[in-house]
C-alpha positions as CSV (number, residue, x, y, z in Angstrom):
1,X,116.9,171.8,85.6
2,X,118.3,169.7,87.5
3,X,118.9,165.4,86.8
4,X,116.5,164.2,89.1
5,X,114.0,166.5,87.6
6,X,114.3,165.2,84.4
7,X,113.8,162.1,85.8
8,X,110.4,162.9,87.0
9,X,109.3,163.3,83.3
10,X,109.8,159.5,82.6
11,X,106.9,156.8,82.6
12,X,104.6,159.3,82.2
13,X,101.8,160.4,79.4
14,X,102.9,164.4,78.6
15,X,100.7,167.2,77.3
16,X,103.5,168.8,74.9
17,X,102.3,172.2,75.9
18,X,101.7,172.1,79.2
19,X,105.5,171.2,79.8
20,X,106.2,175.1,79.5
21,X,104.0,178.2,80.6
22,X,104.3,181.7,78.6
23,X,105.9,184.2,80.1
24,X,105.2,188.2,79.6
25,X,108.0,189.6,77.2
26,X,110.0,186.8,76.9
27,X,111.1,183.5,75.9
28,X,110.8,180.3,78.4
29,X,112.7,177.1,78.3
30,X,112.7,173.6,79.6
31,X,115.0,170.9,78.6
32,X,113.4,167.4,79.0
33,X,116.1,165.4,77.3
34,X,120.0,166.0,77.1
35,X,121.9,162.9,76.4
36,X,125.3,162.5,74.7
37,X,123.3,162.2,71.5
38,X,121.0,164.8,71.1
39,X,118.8,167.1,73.0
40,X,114.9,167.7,73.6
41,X,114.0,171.1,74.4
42,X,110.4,172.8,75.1
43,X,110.7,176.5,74.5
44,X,107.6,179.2,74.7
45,X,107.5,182.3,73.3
46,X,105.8,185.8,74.0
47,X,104.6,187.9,70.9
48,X,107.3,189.9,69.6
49,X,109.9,187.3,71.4
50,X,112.4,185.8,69.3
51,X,116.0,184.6,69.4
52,X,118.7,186.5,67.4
53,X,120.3,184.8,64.1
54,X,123.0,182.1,65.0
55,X,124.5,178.8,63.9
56,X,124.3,175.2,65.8
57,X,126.9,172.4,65.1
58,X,123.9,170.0,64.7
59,X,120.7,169.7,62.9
60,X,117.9,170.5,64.3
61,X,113.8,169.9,64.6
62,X,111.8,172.7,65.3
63,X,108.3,172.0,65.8
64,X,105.6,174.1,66.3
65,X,103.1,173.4,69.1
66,X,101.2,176.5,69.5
67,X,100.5,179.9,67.2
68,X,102.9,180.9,64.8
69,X,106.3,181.9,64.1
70,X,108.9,183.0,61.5
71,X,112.2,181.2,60.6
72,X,114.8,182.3,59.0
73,X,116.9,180.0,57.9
74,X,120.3,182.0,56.3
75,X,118.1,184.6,55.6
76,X,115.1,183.0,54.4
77,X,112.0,183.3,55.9
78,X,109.9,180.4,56.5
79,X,106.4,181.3,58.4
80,X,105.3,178.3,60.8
81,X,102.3,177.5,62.5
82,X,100.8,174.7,64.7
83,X,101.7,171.2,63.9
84,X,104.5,171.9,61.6
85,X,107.9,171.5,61.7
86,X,111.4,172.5,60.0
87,X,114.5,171.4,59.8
88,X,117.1,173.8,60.4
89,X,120.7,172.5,59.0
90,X,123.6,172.4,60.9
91,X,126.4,175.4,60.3
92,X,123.6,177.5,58.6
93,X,122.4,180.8,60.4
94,X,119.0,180.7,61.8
95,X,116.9,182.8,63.6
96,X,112.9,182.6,65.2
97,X,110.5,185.0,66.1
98,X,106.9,185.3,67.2
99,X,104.5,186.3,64.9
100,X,102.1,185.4,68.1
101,X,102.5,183.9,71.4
102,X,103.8,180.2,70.1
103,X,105.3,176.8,71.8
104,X,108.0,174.9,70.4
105,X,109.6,171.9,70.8
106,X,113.4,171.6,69.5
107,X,114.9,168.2,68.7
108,X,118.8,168.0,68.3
109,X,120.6,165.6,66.8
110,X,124.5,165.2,67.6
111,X,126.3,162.9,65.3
């Protein structure tokens, strides 16, 4: 996405999950903020959809804004649904899948 798209998002009241549509067989994303200190990112995902265990430099936010999904967090499974959130630590392995079709929004916070 490009700046001036980003831009467009401003000054304006958002539905959370209309920023992203679900895709068939896969996961969708849109980044609404990047800035030097952290990132905003809207993801959806298709049942059966996930992303493969890996590490971020950062904490992160995930919250849930539609269905349900499972995080693993260093191998740990965490199961959430709509309206709930975890925190997933920097420099420990993570990983998400859909349990169902679910929305997510991703905070990141650089230091």
């Amino acid at each position: 996405m490009q700046d001036s798209e980003r831009e467009e998002l401003k000054e304006k009241v958002l539905v959370i999950n209309d920023l992203i549509k679900y895709q068939t067989g896969t996961v969708a994303s849109r980044m609404i903020v990047f800035k030097k200190a952290g990132t905003i990112t809207c993801f959806s995902f298709d049942e059966g959809e996930g992303l493969s265990e890996h590490t971020a430099p950062y904490d992160a936010i995930l919250e849930v804004t539609d269905g349900e999904a499972e995080v693993q967090i260093a191998g740990a499974p965490f199961i959430v649904h709509t309206g709930e959130l975890i925190i997933l630590p920097a420099n420990k392995p993570h990983a998400v899948f859909a349990k169902k079709r679910f929305k997510m929004m991703l905070t990141m916070i650089r230091e």
